[in-house]
MARDREN-124417 format. One record per atom (N, C-alpha, C, O): residue in three letters; atom name; z, y, x. Coordinates in steps of 0.02 Angstrom, whole numbers, plus 32768, in hexadecimal, padded with zeros to 4 digits. Last residue first. Example, Ala and Ser with C-alpha at 12.3 -4.5 7.8 and 13.67 -1.06 7.14 Angstrom:
MARDREN-124417
R   residuo   atomo     zz     yy     xx
R       Ser       N   8162   7F90   8282
R       Ser      CA   8165   7FCB   82AC
R       Ser       C   818A   8002   8285
R       Ser       O   8192   8039   829E
R       Ala       N   8186   7EE4   8294
R       Ala      CA   8186   7F1F   8267
R       Ala       C   8186   7F5B   8294
R       Ala       O   81A7   7F5A   82C8
This chain:
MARDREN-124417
R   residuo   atomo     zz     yy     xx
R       Unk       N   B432   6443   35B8
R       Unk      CA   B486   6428   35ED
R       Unk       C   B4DE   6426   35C9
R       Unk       O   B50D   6415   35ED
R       Unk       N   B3FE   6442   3548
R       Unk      CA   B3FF   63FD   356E
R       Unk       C   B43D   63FD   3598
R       Unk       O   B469   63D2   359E
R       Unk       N   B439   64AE   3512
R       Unk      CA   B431   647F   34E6
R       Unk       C   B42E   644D   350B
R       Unk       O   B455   6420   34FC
R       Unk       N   B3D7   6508   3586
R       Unk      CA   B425   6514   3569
R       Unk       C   B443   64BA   3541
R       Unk       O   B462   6492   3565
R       Unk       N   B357   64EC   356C
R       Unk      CA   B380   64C7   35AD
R       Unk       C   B3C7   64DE   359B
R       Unk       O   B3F1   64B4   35A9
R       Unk       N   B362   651A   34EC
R       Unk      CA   B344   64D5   34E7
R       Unk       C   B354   64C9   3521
R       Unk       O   B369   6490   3523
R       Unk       N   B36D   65A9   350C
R       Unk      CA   B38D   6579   34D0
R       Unk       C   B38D   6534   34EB
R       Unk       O   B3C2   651C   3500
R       Unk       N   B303   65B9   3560
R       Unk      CA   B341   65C9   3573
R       Unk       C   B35B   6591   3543
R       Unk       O   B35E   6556   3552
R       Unk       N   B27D   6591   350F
R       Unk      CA   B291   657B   353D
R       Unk       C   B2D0   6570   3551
R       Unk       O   B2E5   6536   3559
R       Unk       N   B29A   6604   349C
R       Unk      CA   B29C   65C8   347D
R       Unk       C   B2AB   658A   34CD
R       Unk       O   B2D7   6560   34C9
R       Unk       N   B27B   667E   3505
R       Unk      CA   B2C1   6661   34E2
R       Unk       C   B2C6   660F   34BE
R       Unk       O   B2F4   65E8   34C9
R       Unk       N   B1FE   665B   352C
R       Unk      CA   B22D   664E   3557
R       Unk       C   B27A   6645   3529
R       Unk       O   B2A2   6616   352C
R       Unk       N   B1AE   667B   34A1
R       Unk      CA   B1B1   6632   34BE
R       Unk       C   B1F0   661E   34F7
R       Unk       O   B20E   65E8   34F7
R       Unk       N   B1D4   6700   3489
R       Unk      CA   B202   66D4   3464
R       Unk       C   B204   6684   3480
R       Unk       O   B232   665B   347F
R       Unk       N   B19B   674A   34E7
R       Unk      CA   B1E8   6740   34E4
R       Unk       C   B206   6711   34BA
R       Unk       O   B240   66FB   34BF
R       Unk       N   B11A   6722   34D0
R       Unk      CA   B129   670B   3508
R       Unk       C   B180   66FC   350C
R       Unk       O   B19F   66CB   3521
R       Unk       N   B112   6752   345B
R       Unk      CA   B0F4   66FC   345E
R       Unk       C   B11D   66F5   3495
R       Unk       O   B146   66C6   3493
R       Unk       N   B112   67C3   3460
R       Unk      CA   B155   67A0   342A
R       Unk       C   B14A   674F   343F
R       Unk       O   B16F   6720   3436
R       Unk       N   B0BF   67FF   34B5
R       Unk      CA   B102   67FC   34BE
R       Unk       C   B128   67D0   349F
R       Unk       O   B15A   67B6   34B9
R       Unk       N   B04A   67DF   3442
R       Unk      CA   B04C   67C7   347E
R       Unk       C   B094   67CD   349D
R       Unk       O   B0AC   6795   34A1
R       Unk       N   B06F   6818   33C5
R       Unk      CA   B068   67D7   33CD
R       Unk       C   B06C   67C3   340D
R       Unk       O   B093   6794   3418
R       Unk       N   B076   68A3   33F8
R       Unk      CA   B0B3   688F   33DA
R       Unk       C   B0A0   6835   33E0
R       Unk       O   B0C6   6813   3403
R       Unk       N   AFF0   68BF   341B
R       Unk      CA   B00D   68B7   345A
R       Unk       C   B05A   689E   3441
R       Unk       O   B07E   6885   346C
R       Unk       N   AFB9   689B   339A
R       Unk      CA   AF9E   6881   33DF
R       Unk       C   AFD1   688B   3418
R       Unk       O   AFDA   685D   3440
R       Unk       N   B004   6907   335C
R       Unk      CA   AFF5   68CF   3333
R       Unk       C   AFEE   68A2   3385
R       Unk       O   B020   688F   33A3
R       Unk       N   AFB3   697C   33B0
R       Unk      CA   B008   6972   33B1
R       Unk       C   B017   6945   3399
R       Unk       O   B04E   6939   33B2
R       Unk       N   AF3D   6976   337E
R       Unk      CA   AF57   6977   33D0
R       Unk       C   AF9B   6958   33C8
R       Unk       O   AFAE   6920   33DA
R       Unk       N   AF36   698C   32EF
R       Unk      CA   AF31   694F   3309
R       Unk       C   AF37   693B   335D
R       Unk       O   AF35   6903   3375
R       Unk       N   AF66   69F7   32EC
R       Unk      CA   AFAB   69B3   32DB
R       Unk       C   AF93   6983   32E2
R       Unk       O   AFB2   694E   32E1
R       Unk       N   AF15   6A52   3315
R       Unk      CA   AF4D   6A5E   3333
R       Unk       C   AF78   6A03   331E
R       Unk       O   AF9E   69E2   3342
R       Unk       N   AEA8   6A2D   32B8
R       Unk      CA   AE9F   6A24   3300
R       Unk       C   AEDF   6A2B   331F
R       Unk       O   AEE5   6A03   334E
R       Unk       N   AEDC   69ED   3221
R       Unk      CA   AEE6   6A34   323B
R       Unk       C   AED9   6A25   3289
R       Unk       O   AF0C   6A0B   32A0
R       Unk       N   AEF2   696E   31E7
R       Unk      CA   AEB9   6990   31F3
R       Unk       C   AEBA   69C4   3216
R       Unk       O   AE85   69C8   3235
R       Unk       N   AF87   696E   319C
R       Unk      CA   AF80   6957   31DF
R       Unk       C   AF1E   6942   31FD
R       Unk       O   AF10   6911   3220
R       Unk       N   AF5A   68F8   30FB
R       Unk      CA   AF85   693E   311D
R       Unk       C   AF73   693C   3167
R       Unk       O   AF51   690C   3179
R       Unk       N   AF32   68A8   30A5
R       Unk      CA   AF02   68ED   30B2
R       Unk       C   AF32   691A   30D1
R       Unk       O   AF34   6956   30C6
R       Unk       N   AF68   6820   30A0
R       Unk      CA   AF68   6857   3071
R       Unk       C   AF50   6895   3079
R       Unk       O   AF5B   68BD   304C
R       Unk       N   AF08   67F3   3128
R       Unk      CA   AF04   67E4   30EA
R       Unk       C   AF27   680E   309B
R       Unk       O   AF04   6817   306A
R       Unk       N   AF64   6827   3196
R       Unk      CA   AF27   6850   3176
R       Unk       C   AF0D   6820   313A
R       Unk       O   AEF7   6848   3111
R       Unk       N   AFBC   67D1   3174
R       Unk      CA   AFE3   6829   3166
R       Unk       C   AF9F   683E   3162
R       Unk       O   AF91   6864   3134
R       Unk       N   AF9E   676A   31AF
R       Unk      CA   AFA0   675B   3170
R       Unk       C   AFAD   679B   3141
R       Unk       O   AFAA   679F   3103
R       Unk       N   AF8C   6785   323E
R       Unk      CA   AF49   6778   31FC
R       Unk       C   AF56   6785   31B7
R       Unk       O   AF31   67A0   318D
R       Unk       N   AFFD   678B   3263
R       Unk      CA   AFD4   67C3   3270
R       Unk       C   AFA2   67AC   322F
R       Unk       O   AF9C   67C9   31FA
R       Unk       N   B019   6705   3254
R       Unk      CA   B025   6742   3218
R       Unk       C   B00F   676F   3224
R       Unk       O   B004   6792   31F3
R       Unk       N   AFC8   66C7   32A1
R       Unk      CA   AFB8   66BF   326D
R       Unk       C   AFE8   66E2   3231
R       Unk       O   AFE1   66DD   31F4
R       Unk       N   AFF9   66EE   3319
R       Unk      CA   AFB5   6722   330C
R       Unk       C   AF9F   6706   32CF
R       Unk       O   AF6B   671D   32B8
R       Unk       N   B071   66B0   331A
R       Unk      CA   B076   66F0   330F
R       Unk       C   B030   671A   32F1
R       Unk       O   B02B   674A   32CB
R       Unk       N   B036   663B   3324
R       Unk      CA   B066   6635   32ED
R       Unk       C   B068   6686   32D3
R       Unk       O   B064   669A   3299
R       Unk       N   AFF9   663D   33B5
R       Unk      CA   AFCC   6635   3375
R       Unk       C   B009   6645   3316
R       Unk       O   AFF5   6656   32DE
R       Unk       N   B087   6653   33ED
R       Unk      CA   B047   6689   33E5
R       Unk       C   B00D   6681   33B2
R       Unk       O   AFF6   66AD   338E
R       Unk       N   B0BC   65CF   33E3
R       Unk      CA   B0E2   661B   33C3
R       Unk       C   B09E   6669   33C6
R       Unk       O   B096   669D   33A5
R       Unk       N   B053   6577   3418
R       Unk      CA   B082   6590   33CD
R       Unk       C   B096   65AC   33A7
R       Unk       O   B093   65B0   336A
R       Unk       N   B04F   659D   34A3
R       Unk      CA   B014   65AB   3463
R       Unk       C   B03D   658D   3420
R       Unk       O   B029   65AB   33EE
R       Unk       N   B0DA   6587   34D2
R       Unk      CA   B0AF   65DA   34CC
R       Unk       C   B075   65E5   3493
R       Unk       O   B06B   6612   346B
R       Unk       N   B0EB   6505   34BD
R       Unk      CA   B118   6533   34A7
R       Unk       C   B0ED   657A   3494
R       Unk       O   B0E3   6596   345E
R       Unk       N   B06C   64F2   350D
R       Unk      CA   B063   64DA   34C7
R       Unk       C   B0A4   64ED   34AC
R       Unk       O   B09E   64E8   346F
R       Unk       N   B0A6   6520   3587
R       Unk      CA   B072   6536   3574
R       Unk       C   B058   652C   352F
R       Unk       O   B032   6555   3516
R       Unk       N   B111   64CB   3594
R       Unk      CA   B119   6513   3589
R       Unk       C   B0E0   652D   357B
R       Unk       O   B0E7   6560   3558
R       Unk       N   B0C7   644A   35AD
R       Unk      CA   B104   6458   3585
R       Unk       C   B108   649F   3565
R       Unk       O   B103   64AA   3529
R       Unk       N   B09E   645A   3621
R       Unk      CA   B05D   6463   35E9
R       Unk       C   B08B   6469   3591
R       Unk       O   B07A   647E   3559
R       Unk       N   B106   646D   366D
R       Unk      CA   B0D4   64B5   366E
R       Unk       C   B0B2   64A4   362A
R       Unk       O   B0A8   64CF   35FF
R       Unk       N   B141   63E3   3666
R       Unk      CA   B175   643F   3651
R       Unk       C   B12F   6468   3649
R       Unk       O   B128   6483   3612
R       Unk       N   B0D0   63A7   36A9
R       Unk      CA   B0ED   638F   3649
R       Unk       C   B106   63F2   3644
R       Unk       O   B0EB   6425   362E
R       Unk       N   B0DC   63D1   3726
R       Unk      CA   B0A8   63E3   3714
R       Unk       C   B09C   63E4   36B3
R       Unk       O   B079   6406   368D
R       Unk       N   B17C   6394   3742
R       Unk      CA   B167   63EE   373E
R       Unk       C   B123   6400   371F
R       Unk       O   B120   6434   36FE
R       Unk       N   B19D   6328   36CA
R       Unk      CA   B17E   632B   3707
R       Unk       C   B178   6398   3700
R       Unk       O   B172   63C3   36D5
R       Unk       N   B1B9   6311   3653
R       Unk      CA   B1EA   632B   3661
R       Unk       C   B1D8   6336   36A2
R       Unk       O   B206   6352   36C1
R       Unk       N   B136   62C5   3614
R       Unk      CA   B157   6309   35E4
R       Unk       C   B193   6340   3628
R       Unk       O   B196   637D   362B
R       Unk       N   B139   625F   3665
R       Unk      CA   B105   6271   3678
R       Unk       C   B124   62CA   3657
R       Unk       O   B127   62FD   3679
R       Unk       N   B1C8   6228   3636
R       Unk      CA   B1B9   6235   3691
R       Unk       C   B172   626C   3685
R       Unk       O   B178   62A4   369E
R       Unk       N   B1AC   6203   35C2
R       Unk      CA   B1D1   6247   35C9
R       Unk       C   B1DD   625D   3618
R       Unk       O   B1F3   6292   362F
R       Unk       N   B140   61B9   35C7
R       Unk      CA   B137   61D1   35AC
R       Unk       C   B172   6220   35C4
R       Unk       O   B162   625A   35D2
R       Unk       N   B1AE   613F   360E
R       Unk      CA   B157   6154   3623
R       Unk       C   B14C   618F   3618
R       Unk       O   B148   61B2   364A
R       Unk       N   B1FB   6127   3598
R       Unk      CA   B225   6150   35DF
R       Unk       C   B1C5   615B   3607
R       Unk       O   B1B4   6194   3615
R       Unk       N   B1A7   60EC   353D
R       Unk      CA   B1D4   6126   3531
R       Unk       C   B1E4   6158   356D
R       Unk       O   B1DC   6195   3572
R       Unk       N   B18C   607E   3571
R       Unk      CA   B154   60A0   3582
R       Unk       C   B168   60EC   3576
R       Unk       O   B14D   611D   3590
R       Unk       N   B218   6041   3588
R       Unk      CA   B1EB   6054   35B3
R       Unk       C   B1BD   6090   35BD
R       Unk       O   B1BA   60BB   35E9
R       Unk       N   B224   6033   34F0
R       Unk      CA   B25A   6055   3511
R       Unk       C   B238   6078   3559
R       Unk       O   B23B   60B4   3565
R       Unk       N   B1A4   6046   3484
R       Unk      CA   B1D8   600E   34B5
R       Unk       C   B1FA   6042   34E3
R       Unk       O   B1E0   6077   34F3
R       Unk       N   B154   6088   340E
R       Unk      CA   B13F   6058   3442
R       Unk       C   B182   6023   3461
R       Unk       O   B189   5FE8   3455
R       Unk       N   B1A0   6101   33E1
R       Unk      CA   B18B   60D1   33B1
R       Unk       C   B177   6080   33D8
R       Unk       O   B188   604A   33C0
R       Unk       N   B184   614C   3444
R       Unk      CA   B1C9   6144   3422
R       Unk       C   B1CB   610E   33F1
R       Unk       O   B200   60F4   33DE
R       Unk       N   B0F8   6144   3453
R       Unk      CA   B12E   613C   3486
R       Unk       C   B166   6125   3475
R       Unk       O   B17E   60F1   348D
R       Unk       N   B0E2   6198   33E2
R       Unk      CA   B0BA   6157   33EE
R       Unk       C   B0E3   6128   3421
R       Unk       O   B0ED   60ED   3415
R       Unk       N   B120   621E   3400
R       Unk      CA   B135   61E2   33BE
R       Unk       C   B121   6196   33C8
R       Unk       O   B144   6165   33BB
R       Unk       N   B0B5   623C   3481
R       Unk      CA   B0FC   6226   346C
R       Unk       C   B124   620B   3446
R       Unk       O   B14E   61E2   345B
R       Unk       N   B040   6231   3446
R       Unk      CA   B044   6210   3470
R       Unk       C   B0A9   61FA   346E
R       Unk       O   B0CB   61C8   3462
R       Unk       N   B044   6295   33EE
R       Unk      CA   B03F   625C   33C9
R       Unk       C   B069   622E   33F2
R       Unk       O   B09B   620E   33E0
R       Unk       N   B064   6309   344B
R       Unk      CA   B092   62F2   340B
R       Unk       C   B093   62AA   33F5
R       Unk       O   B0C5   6288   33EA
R       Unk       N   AFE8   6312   3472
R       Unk      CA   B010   62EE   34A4
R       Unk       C   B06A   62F6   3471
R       Unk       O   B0A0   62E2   3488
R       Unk       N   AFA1   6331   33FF
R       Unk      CA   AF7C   62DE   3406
R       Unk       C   AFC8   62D8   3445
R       Unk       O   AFE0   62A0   3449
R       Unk       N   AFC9   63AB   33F8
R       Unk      CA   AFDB   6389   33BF
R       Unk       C   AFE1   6347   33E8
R       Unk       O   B017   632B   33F2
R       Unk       N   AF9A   63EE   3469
R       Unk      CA   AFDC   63D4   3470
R       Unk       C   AFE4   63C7   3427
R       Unk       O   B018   63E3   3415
R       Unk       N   AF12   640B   3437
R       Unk      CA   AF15   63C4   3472
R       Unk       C   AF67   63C4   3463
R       Unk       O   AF77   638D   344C
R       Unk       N   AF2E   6438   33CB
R       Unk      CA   AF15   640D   33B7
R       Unk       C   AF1B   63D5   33FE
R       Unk       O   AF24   6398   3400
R       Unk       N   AF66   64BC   3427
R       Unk      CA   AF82   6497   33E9
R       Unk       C   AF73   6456   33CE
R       Unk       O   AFA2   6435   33B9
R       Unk       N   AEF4   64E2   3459
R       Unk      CA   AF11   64BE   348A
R       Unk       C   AF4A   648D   3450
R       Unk       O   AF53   6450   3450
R       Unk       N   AE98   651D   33F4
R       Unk      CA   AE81   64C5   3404
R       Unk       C   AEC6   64BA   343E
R       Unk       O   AECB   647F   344F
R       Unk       N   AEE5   6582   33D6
R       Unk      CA   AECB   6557   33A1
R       Unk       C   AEC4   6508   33BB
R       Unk       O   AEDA   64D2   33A6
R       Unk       N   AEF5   65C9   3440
R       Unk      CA   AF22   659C   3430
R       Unk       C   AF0B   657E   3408
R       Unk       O   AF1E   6544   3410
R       Unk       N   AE5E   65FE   3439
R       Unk      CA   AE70   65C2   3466
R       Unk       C   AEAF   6599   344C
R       Unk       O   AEAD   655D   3442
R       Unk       N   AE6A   6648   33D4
R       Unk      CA   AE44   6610   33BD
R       Unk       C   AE50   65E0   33F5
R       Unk       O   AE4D   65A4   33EB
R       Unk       N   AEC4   66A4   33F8
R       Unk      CA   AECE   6688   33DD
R       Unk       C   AEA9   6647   33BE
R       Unk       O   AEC3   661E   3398
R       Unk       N   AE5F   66DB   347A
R       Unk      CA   AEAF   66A5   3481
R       Unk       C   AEC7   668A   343C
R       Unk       O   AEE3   6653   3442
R       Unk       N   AE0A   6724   341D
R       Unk      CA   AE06   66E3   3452
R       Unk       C   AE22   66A9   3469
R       Unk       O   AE14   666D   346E
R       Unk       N   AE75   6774   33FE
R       Unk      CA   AE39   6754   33CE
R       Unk       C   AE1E   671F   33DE
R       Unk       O   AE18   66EE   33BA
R       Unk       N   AE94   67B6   346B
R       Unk      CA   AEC4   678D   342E
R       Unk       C   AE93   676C   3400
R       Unk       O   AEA8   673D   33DE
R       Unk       N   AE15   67FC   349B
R       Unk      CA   AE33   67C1   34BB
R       Unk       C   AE70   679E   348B
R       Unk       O   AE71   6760   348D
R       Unk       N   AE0D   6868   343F
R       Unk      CA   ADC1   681F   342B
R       Unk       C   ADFA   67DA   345A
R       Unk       O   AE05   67A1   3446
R       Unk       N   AE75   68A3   3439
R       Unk      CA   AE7C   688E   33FF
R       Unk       C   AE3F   684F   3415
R       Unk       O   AE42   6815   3401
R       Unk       N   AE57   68D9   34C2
R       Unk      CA   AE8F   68A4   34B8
R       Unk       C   AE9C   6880   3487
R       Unk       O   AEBD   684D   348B
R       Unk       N   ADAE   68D6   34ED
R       Unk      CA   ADFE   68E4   34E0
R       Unk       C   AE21   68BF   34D8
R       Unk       O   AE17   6883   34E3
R       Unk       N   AD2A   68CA   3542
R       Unk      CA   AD4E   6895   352C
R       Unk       C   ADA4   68C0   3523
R       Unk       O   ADCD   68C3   3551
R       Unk       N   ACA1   693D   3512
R       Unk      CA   ACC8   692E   353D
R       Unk       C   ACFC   6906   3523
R       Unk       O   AD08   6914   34E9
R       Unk       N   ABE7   691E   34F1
R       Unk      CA   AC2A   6931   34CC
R       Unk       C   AC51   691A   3515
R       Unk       O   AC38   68F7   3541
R       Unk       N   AB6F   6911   3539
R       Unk      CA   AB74   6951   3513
R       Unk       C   ABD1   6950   3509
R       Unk       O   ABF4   6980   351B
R       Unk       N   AB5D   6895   3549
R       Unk      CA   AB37   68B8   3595
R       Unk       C   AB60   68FB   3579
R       Unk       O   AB74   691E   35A7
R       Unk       N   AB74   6837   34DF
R       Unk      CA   ABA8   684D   350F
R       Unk       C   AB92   6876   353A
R       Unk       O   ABC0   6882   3561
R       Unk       N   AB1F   6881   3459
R       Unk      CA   AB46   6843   3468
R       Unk       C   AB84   685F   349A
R       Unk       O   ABB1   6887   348C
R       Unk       N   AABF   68EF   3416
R       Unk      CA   AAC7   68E5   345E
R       Unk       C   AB03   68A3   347C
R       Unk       O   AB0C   689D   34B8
R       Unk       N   AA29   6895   33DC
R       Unk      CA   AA6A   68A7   33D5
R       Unk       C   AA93   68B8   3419
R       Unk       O   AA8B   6896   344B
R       Unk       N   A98B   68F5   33D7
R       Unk      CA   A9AF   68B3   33E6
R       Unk       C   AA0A   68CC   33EA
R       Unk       O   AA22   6903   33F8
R       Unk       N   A936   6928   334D
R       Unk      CA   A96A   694B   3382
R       Unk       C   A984   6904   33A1
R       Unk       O   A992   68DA   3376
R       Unk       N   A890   6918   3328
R       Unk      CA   A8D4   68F5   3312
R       Unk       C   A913   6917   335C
R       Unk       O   A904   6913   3397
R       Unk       N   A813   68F6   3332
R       Unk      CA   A82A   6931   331C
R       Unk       C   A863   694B   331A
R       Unk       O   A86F   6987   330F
R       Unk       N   A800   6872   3370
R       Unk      CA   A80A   686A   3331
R       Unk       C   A80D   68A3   3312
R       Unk       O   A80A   689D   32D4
R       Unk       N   A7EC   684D   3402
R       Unk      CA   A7AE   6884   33CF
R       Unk       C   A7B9   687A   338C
R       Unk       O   A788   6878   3366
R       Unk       N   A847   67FA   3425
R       Unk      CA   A84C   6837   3426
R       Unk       C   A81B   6871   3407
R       Unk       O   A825   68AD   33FA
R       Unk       N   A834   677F   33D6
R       Unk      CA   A853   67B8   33B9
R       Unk       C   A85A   67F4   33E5
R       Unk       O   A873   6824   33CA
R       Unk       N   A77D   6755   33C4
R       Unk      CA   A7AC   6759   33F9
R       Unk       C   A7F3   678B   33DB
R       Unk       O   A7E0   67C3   33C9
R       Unk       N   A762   66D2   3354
R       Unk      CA   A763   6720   336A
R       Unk       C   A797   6724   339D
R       Unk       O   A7CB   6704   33A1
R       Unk       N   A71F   662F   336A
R       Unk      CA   A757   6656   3353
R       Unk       C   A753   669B   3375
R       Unk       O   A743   669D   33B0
């Protein structure tokens, strides 16, 4: 097999060349929430499965949910929700061809990122409001 560097051929410059912004890092994060979504689906399951199980394994289940380390992964699958939810209308606005302009896609990026964060804590507030 030919060696490709004597192909003639420009090699691409990949990462040694480009610098990591904010639009490539939303891009990133959004494919992460992708899979954290899918792990806090399966600890969804786990819970219905629970609720469905016996009274016991129920209270098991909402010890492990209501433990401080449950609250963090809690809020964290709150956070990738509302952020994957958001960068999927970000998507869906460049799908009708608007919001290309380098300026709206910064401001697109940094509007998703704030909105994820403010809206996950409010939905929080609410929701300890509601409990006490």
């Amino acid at each position: 097999m030919a060696d490709s560097r004597n192909a003639g051929r420009p090699l691409s410059p990949h990462l040694q060349i480009y610098r990591g912004g904010l639009t490539m890092m939303m891009s990133i994060v959004h494919r992460a929430t992708g899979i954290a979504l899918y792990a806090g689906t399966l600890l969804l399951v786990w819970w219905l499965t629970a609720a469905a199980t016996s009274d016991s394994y129920f209270d098991l289940v909402q010890a492990v949910f209501g433990s401080w380390i449950g609250q963090i992964v809690l809020f964290g699958f709150t956070w990738a929700l509302v952020h994957h939810t958001l960068g999927g209308i970000r998507h869906l606005i460049w799908d009708t061809g608007r919001g290309f302009e380098l300026a709206s896609v910064e401001t697109g990026a940094r509007l998703t990122l704030a909105a994820s964060v403010i809206i996950t804590i409010a939905i929080w507030v609410i929701a300890y409001g509601v409990m006490s």
